[in-house]
Rosetta silent file (secondary structure, phi, psi, omega in degrees, C-alpha in Angstrom):
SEQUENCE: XXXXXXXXXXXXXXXXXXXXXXXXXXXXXXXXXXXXXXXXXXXXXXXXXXXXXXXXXXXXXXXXXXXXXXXXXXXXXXXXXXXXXXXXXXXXXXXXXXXXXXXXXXXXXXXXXXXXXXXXXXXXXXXXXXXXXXXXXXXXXXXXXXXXXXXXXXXXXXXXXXXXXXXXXXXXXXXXXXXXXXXXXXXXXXXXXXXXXXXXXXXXXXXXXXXXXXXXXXXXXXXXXXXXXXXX
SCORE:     score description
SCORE:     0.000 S_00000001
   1 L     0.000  147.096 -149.424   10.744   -8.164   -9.198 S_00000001
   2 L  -117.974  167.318 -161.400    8.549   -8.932   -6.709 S_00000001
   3 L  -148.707  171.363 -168.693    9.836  -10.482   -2.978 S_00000001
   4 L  -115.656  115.874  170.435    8.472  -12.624   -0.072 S_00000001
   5 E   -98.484  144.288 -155.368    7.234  -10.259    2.967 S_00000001
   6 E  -169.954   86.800 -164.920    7.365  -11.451    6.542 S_00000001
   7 E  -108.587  159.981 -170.565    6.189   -9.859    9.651 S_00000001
   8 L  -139.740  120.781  171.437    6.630  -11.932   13.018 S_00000001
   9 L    73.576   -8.956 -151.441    5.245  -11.171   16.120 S_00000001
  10 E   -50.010  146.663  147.233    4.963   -7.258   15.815 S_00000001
  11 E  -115.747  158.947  124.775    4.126   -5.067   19.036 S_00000001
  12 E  -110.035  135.788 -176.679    3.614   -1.233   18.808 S_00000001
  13 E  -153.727  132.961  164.510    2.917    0.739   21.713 S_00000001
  14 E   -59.160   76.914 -164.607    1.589    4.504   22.073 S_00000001
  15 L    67.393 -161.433  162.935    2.819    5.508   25.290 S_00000001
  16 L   -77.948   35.417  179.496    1.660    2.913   27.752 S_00000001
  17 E  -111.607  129.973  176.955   -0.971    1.941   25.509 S_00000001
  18 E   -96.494  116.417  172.874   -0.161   -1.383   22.838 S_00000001
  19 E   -77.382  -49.212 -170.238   -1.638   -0.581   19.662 S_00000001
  20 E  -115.388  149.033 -175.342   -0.664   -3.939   17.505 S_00000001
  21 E  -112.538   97.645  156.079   -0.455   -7.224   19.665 S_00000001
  22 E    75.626   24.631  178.980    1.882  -10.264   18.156 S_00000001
  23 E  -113.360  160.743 -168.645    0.861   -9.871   14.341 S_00000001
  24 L  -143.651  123.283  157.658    2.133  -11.590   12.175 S_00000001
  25 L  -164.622  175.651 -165.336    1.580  -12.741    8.542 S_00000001
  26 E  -123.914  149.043  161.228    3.565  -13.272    5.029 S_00000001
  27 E   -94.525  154.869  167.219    3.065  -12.303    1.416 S_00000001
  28 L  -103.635  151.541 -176.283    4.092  -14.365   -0.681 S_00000001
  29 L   -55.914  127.123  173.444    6.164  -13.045   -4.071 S_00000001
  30 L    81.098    9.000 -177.518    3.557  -11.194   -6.919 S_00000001
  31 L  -113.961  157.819  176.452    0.601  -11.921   -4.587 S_00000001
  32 E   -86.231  142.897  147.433   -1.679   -9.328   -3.010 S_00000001
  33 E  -138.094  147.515 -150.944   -2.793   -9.371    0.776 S_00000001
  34 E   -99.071  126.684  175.824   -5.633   -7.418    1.779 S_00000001
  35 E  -134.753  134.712 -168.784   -5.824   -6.113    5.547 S_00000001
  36 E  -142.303  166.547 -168.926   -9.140   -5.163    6.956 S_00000001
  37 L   165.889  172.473 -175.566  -10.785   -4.262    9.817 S_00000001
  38 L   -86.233  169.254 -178.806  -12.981   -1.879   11.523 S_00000001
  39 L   -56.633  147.929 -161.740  -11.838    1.762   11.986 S_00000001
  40 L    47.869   29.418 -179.060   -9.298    1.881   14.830 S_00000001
  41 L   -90.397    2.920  149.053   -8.199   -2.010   14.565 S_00000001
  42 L    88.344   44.306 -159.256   -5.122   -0.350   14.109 S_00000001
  43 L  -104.273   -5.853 -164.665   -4.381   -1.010   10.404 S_00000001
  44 L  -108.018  -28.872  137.988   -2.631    2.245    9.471 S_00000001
  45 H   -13.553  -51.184  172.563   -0.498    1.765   12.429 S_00000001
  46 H   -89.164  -20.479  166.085    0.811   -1.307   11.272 S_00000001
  47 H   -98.695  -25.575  173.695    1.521   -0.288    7.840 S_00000001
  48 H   -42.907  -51.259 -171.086    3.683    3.136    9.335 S_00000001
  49 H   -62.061  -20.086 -166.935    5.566    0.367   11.413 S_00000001
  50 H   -92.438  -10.349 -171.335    6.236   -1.492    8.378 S_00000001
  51 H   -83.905  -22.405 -169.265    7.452    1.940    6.894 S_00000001
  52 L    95.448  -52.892 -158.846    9.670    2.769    9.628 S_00000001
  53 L   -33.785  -17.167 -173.265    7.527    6.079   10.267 S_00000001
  54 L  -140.684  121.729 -173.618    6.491    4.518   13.719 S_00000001
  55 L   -78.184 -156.098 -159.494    9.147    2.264   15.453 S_00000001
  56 L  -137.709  167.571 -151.474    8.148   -1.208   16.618 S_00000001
  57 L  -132.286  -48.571  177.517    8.297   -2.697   20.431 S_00000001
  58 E  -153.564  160.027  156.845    8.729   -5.768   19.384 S_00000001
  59 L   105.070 -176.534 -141.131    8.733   -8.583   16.360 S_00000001
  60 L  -147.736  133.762  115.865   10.938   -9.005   12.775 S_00000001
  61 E  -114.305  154.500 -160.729   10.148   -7.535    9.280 S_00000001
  62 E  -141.789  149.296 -169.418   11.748   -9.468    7.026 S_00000001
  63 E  -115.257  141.840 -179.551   12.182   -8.506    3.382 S_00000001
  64 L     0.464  -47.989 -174.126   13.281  -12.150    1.423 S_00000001
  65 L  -156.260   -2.679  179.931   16.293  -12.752    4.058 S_00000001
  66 E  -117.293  139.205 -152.407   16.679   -9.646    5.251 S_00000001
  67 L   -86.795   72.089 -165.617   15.926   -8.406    8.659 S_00000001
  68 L   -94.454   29.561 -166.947   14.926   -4.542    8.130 S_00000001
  69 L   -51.771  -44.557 -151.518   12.731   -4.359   11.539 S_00000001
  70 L  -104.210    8.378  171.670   15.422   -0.862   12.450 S_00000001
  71 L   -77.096 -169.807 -152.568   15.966    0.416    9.212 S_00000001
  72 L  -115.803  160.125 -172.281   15.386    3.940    8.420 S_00000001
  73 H   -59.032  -37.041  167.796   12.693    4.790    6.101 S_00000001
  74 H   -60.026  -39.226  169.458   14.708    5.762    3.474 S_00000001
  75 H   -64.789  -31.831 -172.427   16.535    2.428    3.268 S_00000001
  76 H   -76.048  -36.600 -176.942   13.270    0.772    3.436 S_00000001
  77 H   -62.606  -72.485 -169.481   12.342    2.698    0.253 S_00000001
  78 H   -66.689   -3.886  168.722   15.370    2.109   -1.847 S_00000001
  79 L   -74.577   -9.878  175.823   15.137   -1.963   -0.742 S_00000001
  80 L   125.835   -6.875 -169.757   12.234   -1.771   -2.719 S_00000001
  81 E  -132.123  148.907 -146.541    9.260   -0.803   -0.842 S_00000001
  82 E  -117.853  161.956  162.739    6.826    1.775   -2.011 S_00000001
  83 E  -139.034  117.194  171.894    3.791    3.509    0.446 S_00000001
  84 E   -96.269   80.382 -159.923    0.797    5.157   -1.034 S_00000001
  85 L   -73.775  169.860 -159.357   -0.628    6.677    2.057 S_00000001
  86 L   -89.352  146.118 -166.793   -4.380    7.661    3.203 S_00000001
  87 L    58.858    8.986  145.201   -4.853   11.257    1.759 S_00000001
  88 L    97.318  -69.703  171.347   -2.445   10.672   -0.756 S_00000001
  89 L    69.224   11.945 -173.468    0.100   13.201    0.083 S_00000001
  90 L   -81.430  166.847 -168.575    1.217   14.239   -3.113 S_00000001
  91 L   -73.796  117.603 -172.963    2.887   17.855   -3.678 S_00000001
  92 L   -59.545  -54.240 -133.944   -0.217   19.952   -3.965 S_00000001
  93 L   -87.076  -28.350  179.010    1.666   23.140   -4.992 S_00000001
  94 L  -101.782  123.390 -162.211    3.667   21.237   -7.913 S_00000001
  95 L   -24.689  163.952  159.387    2.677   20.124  -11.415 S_00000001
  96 H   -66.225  -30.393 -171.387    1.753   16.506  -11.988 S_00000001
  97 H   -89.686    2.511 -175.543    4.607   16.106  -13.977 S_00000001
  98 H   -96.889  -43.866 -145.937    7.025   17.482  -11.372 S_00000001
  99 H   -78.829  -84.865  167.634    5.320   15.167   -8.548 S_00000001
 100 H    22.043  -81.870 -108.770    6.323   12.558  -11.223 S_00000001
 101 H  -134.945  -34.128  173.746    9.842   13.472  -12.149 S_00000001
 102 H   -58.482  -62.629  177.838   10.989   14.146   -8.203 S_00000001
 103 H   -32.857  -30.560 -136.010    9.743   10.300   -7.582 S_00000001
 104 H  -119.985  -55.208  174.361   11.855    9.135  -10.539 S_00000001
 105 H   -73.035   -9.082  169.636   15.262   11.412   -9.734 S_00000001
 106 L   -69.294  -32.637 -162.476   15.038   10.339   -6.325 S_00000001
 107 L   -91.665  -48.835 -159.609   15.134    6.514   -7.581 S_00000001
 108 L    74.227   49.360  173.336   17.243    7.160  -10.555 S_00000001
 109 L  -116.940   12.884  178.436   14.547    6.152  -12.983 S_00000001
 110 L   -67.861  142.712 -174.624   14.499    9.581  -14.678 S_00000001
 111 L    92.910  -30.869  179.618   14.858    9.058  -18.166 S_00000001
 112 L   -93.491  163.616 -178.175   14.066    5.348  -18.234 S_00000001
 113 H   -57.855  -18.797 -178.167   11.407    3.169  -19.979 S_00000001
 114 H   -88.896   26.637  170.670    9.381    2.799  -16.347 S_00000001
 115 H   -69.131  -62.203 -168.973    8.479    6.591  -16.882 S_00000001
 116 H   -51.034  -47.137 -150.650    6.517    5.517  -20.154 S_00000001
 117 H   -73.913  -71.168 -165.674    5.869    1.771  -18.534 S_00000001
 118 H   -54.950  -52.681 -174.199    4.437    3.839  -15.419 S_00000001
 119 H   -81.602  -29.182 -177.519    1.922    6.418  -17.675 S_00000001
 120 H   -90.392   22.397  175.553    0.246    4.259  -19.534 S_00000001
 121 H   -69.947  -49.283 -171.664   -1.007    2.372  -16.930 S_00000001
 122 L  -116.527   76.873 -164.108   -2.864    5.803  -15.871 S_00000001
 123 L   -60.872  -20.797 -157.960   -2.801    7.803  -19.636 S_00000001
 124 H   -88.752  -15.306  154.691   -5.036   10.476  -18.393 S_00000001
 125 H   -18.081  -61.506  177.848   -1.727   11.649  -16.221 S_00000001
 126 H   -43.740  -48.919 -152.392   -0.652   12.587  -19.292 S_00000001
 127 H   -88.051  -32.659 -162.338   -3.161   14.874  -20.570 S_00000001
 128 L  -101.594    7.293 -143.936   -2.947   16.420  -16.692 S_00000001
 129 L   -93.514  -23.741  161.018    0.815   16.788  -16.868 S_00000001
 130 L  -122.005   46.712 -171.579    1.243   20.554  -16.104 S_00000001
 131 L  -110.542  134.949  175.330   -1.778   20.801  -13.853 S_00000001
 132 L   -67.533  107.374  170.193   -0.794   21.596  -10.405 S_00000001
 133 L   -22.970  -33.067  172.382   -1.560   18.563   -8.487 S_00000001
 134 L   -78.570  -10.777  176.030   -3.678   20.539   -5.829 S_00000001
 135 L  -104.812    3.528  165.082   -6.057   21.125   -8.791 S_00000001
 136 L  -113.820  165.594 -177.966   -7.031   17.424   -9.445 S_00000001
 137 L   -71.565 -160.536 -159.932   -9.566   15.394   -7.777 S_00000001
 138 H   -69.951  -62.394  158.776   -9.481   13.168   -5.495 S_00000001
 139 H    -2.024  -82.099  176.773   -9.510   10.224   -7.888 S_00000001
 140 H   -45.666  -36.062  165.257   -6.952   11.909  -10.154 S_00000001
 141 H   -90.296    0.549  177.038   -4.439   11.971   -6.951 S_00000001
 142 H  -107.262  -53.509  163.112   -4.956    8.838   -6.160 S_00000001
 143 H   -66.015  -20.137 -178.338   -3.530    7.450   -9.683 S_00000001
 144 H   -64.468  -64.546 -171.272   -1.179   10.409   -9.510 S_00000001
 145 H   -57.596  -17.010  169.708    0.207    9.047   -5.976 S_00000001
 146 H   -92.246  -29.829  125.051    0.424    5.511   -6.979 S_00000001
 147 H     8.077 -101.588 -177.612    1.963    6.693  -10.076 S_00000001
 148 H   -43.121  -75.688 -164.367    4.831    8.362   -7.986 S_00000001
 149 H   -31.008  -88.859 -170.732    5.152    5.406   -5.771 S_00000001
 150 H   -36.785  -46.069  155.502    5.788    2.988   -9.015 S_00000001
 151 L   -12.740  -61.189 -164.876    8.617    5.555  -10.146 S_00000001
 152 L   -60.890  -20.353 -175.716   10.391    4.221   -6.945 S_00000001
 153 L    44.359   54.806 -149.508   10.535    1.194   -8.873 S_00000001
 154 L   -75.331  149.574  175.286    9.078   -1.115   -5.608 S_00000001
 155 L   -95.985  -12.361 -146.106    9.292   -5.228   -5.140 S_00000001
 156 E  -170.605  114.080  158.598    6.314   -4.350   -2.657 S_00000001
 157 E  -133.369  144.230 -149.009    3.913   -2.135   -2.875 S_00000001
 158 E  -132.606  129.660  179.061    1.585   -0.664    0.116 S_00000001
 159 E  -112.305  128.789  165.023   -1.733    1.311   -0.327 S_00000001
 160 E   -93.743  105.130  155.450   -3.895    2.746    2.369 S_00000001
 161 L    64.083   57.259  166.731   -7.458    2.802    1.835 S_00000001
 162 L   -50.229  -19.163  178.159   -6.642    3.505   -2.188 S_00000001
 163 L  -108.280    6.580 -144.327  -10.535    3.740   -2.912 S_00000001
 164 L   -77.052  176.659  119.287  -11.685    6.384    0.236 S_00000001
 165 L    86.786    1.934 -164.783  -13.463    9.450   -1.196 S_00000001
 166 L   -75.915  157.643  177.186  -13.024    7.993   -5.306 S_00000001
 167 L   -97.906  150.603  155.741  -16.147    8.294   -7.931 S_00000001
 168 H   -21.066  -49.881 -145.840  -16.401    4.516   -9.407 S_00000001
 169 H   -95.830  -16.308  159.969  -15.252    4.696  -12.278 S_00000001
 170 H   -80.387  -30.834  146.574  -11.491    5.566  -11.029 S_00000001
 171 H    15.560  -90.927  170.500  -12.148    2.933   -8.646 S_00000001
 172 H   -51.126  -25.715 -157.463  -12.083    0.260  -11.838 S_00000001
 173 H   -95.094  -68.912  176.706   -8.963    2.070  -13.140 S_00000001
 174 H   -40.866  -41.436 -169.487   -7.072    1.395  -10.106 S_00000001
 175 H   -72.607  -24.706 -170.125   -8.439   -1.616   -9.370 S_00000001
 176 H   -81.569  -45.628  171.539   -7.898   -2.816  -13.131 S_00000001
 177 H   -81.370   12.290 -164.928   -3.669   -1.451  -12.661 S_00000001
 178 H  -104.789  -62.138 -177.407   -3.564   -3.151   -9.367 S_00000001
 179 H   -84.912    6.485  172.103   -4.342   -6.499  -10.870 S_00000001
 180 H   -87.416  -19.638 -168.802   -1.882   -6.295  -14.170 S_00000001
 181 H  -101.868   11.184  136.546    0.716   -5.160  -11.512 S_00000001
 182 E   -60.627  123.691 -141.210    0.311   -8.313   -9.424 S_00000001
 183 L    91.121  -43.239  162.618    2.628  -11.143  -10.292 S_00000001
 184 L   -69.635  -37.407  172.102    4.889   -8.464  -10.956 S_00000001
 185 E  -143.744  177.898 -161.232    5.563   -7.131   -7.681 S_00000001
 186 E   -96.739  175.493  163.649    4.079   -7.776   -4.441 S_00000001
 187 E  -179.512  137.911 -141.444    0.908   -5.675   -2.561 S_00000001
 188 E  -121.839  111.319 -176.302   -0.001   -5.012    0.897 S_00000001
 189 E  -113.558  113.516  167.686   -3.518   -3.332    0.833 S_00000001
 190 E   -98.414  138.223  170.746   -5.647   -1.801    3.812 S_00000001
 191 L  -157.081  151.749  152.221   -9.100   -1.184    2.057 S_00000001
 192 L   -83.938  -16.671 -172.558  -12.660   -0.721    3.645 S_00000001
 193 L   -95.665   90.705 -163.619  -14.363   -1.448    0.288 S_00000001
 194 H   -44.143  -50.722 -175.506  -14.833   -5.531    0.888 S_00000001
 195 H   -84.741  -11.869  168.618  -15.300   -6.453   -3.008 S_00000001
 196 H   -57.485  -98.502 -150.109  -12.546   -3.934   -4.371 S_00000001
 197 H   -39.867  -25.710 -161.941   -9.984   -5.861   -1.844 S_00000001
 198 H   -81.368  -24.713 -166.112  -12.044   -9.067   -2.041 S_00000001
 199 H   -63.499  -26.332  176.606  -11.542   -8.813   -6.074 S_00000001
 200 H   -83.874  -38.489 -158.916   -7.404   -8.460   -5.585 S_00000001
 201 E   -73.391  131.932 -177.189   -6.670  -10.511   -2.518 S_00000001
 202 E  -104.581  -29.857  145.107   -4.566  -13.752   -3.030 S_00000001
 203 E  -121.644 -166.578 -151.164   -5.091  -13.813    1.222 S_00000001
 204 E  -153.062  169.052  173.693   -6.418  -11.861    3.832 S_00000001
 205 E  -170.658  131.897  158.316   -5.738  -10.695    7.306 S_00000001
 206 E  -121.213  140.232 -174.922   -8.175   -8.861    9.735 S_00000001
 207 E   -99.263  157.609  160.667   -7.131   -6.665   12.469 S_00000001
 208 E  -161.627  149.232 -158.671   -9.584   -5.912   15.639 S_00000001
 209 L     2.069  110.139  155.061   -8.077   -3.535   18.274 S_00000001
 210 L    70.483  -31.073 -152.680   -4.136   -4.562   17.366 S_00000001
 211 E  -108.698  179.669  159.139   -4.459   -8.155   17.299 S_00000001
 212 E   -81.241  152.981  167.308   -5.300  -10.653   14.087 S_00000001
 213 E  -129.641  -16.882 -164.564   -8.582  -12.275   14.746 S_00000001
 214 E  -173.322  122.650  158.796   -8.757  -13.891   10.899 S_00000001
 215 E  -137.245  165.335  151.233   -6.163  -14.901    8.136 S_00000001
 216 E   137.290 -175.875 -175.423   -5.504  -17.081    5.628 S_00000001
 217 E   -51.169  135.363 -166.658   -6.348  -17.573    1.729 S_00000001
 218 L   -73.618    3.763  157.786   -8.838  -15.501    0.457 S_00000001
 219 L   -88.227  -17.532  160.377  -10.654  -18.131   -0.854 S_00000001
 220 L  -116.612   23.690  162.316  -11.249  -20.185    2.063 S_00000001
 221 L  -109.827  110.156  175.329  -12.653  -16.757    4.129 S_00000001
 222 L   -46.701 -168.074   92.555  -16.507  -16.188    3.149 S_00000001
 223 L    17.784  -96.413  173.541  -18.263  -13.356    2.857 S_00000001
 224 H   -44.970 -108.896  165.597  -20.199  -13.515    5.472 S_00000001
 225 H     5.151  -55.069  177.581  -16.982  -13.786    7.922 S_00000001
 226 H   -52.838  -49.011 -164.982  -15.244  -10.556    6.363 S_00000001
 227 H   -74.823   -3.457 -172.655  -18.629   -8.712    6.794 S_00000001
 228 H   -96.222  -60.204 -145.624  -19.242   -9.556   10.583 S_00000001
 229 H   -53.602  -60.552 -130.763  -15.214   -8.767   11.611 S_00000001
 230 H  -109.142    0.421  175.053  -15.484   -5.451    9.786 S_00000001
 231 L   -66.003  141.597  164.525  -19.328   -4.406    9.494 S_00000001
 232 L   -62.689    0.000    0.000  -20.032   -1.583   12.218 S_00000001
């Protein structure tokens, strides 16, 4: 089930330095929004903070009615919210089907129909299932780790840069489970690749150092506009 996301206001600050200024914007339930910007606009920042992994300075996240700016990450997880992070992170040294099967006894979904629900979205898992994780490509670890993440059995799910370093044609595969699992749950996207995110996005947000400079429906932001904020 998918939830209404709600950040208000956020600060972060590095030291004396403030990495996010005042942002703020809402998902709405089952829709994606896509957050772009150029490299160091401070977008990976801003999804830690929403993770707990970095605390916040100032500003509310709010999960449907609930305030979870100070929870702990782990609470943020079992509330429902999943993070697929740049570079992946999955357990190199352990099987696919073990990276799998940790996600899922951690959750308490071991055993259940969202194992099955969860592979065929990405079938070739399967085929890969006692291959050490550290032995697939990049691609392949990239469907593994979103994979795990869905295990977790998330209202909200949040991908970092989900296409960097991918051949094409896993791209499409992601990009193809990304839009059957909208409407179903929610998704918070950082991407660099403008038509993967523009092809997903029910709205938009752009970061530039910290602050928003551009939101709103992703249908009433051109082209042209995206590509100026975030071309180098």
């Amino acid at each position: 089930m998918s939830v209404r996301f709600r950040v208000e206001n956020l600060d972060q600050h590095y030291g004396s330095a403030q990495v996010l200024r005042r942002v703020g914007f809402e998902i709405e339930p089952g829709e994606c929004l896509a957050v772009l910007g150029r490299n160091g606009a401070g977008k990976t920042t801003l999804l830690k903070c929403l993770m707990g992994v970095l605390p916040t300075t100032q500003g509310r996240i709010l999960v449907d009615d609930a305030d979870i700016t100070h929870w702990s990450t782990h609470r943020r997880s079992a509330r429902g919210i999943a993070y697929v992070p740049q570079g992946r992170e999955i357990f190199s040294e352990l099987t696919v089907g073990e990276n799998v099967e940790a996600a899922a006894r951690a959750h308490g979904t071991f055993g259940t129909g969202l194992m099955d629900e969860t592979l065929a979205l990405f079938p070739a898992l399967r085929q890969m299932w006692r291959r050490p994780g550290g032995a697939l490509s990049g691609g392949q670890q990239q469907q593994l780790a979103i994979a795990r993440a869905l295990m977790t059995r998330p209202s909200l799910l949040i991908l970092d840069e989900p296409t960097e370093g991918i051949q094409p044609n896993i791209v499409t595969a992601i990009k193809d489970v990304l839009g059957a699992l909208k409407g179903r749950i929610s998704l918070l996207l950082v991407e660099q690749y403008l038509d993967f995110a523009i092809s997903l996005a029910d709205s938009i947000v752009v970061l530039s150092r910290g602050t928003v400079i551009e939101a709103g429906r992703a249908e009433a932001i051109s082209r042209e506009q995206l590509t100026r904020h975030i071309a180098v």
